[in-house]
SERO-4910 file (N, C-alpha, C, O; in steps of 0.05 Angstrom, whole numbers):
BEGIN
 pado doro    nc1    nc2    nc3   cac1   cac2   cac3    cc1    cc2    cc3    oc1    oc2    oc3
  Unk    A    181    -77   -415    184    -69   -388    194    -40   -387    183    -21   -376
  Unk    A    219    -40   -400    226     -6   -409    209      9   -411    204     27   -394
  Unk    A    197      5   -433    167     23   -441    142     35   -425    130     56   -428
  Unk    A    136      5   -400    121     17   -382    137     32   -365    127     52   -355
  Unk    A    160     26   -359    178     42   -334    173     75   -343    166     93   -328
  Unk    A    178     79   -370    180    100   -384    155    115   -381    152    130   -361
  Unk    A    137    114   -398    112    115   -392     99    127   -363     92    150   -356
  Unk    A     99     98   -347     91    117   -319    115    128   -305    110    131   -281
  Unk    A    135    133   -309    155    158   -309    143    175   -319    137    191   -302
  Unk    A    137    181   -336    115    206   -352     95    215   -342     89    238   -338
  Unk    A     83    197   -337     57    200   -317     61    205   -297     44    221   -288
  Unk    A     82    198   -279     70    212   -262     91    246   -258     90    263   -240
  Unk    A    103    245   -279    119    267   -280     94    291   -290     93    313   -279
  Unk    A     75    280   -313     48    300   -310     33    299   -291     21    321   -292
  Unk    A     24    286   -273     12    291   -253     31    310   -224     20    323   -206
  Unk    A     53    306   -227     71    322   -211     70    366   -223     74    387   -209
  Unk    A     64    363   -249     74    385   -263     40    388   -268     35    407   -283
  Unk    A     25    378   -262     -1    388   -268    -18    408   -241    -12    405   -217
  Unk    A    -36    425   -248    -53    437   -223    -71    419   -209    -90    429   -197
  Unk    A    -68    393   -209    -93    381   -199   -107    386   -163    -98    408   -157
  Unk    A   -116    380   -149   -133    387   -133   -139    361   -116   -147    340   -127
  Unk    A   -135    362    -89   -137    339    -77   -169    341    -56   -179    324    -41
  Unk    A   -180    372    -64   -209    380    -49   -228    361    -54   -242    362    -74
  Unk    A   -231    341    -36   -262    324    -35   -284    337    -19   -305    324    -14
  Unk    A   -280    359    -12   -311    366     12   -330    369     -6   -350    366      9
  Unk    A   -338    372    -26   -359    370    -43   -367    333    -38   -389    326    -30
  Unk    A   -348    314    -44   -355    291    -44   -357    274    -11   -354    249     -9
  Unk    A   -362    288      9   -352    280     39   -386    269     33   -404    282     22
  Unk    A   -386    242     45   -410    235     61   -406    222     77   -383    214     79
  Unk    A   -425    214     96   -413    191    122   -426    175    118   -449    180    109
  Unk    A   -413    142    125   -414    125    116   -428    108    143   -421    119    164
  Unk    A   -446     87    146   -456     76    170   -433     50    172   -420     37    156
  Unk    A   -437     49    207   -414     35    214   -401      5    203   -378     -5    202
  Unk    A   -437     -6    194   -443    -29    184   -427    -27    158   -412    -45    151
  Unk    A   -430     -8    145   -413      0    109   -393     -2    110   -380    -12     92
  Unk    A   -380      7    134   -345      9    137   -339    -16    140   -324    -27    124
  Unk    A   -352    -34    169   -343    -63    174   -346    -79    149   -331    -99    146
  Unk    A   -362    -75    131   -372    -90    111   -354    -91     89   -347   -111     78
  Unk    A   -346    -66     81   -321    -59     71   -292    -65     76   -275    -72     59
  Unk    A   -286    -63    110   -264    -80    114   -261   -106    114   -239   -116    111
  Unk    A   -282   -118    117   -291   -147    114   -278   -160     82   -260   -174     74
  Unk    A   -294   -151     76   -296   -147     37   -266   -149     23   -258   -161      3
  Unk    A   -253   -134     41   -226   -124     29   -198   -137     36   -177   -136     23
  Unk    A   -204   -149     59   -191   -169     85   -197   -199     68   -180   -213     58
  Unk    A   -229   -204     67   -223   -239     62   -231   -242     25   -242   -262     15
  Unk    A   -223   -218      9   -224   -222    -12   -202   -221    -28   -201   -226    -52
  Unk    A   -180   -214    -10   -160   -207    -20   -136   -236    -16   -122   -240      5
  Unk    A   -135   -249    -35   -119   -272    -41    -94   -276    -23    -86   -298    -18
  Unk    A    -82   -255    -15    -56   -263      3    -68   -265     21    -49   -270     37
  Unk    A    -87   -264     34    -93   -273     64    -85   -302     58    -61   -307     62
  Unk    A    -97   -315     52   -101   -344     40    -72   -352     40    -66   -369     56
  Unk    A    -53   -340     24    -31   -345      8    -19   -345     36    -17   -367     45
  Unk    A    -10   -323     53     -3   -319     75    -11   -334    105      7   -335    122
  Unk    A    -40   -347    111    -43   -353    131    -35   -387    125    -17   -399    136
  Unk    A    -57   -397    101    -53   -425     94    -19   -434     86     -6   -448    101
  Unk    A    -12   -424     64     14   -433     51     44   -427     67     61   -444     70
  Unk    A     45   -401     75     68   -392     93     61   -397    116     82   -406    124
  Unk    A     43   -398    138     40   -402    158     46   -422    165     66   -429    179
  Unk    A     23   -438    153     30   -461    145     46   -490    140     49   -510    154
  Unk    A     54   -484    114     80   -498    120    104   -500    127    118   -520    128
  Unk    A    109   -466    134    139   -461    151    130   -460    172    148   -452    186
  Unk    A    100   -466    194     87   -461    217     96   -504    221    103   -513    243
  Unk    A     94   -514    205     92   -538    215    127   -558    209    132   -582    207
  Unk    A    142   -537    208    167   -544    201    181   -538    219    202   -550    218
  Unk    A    178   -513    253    180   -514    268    187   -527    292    178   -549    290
  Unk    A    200   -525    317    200   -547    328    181   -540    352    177   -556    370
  Unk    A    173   -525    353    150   -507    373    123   -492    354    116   -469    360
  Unk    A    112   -502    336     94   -489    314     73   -468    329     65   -448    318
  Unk    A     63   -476    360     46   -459    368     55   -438    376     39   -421    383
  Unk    A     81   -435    378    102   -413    380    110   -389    360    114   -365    363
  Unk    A    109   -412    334    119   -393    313     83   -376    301     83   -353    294
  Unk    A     63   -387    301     35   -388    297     38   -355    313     46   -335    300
  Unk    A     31   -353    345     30   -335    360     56   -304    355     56   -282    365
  Unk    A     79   -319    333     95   -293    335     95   -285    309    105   -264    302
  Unk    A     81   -305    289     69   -292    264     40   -275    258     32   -260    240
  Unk    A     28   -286    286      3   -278    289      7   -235    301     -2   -214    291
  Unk    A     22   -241    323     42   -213    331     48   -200    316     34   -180    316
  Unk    A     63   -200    300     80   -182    278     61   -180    257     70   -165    239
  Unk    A     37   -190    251     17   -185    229      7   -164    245     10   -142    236
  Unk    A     -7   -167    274    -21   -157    289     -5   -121    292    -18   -100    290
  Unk    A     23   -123    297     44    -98    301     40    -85    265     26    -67    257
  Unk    A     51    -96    255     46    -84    230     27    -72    220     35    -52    208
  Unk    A     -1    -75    220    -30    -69    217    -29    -45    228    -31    -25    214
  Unk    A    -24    -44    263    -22    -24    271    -14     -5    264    -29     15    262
  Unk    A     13     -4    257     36      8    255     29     28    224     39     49    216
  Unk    A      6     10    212     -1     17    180    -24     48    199    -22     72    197
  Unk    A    -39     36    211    -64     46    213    -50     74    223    -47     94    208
  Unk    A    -40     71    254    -28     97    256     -8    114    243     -6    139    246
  Unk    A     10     98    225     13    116    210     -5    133    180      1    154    168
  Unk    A    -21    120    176    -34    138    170    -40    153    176    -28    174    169
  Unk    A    -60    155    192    -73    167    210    -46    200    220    -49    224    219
  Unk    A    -31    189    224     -8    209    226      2    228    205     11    250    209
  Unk    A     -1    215    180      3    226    162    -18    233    138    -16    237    114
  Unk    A    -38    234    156    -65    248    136    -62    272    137    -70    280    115
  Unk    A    -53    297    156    -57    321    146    -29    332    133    -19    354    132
  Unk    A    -24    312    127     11    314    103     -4    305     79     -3    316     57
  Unk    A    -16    286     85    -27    279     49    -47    289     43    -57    284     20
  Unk    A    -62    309     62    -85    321     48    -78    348     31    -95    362     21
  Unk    A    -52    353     30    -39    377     17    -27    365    -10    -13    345    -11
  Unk    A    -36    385    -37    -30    373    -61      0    373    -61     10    357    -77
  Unk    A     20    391    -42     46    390    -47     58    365    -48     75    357    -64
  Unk    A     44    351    -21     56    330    -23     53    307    -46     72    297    -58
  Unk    A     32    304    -50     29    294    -74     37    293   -102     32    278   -120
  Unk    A     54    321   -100     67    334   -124     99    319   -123    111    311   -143
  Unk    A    108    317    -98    135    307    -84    129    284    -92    141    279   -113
  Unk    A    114    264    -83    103    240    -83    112    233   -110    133    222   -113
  Unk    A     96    240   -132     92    241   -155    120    246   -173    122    236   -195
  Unk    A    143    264   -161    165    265   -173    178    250   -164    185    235   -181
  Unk    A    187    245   -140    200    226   -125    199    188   -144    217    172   -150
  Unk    A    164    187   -149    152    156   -174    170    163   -189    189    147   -190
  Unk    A    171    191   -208    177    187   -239    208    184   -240    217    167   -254
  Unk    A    226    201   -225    253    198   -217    251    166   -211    269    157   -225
  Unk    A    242    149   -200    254    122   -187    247    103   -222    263     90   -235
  Unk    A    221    108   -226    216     95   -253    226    111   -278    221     99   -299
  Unk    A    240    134   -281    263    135   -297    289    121   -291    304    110   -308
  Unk    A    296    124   -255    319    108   -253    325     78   -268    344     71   -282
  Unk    A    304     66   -261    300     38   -266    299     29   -293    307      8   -302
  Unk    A    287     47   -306    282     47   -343    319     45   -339    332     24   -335
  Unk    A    328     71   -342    358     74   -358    373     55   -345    393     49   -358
  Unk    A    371     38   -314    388     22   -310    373     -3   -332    394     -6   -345
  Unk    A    363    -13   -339    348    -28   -351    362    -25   -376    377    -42   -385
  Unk    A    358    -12   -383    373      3   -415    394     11   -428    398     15   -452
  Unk    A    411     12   -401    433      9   -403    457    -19   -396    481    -24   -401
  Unk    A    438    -29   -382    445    -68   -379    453    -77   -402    458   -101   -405
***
């Protein structure tokens, strides 16, 4: 565990200290609307915690309840708020991440937290 902490501490300490380039306009194409839905589709019911999350947690803490169509509707909410909350912030913070600085921050900010964690580890 050390070793990987270590490791991508390194990594991304070279990717922080490297010239790399975050320019895609060479690679920009547009995508048809059907590709995108098809894609979010894809990515939504392929991805195992849906499952894990709607069936198992919903589920059986949904039917342990003493009002379940209650708790159903305010689990259903706070997935619903959250999503949001993801989308616009992105969206907010795309012309922050389209600058390699940030990414450079980004990138030191990883290797600092996964060195932290190595030497607490290491020193346990």
């Amino acid at each position: 565990m050390r070793r990987f902490l270590l490791w991508y501490g390194v990594s991304a300490l070279r990717r922080a200290c490297s010239k790399q380039s975050l320019d895609q306009s060479d690679n920009i194409k547009m995508r048809s609307l059907r590709a995108v839905l098809l894609s979010a589709l894809a990515v939504t019911l392929l991805n195992p915690h849906v499952y894990l999350d709607t069936v198992l947690l919903i589920g059986s803490l949904g039917a342990q309840q003493t009002a379940p169509g209650a708790y159903v509707a305010g689990a259903a909410s706070a997935s619903f708020l959250w999503f949001m909350t993801l989308a616009l912030g992105a969206a907010w913070l795309a012309p922050w991440l389209a600058r390699p600085a940030t990414w450079r921050l980004l990138d030191l900010l990883v290797a600092l937290m996964m060195f932290s964690v190595a030497y607490q580890l290491i020193s346990a």
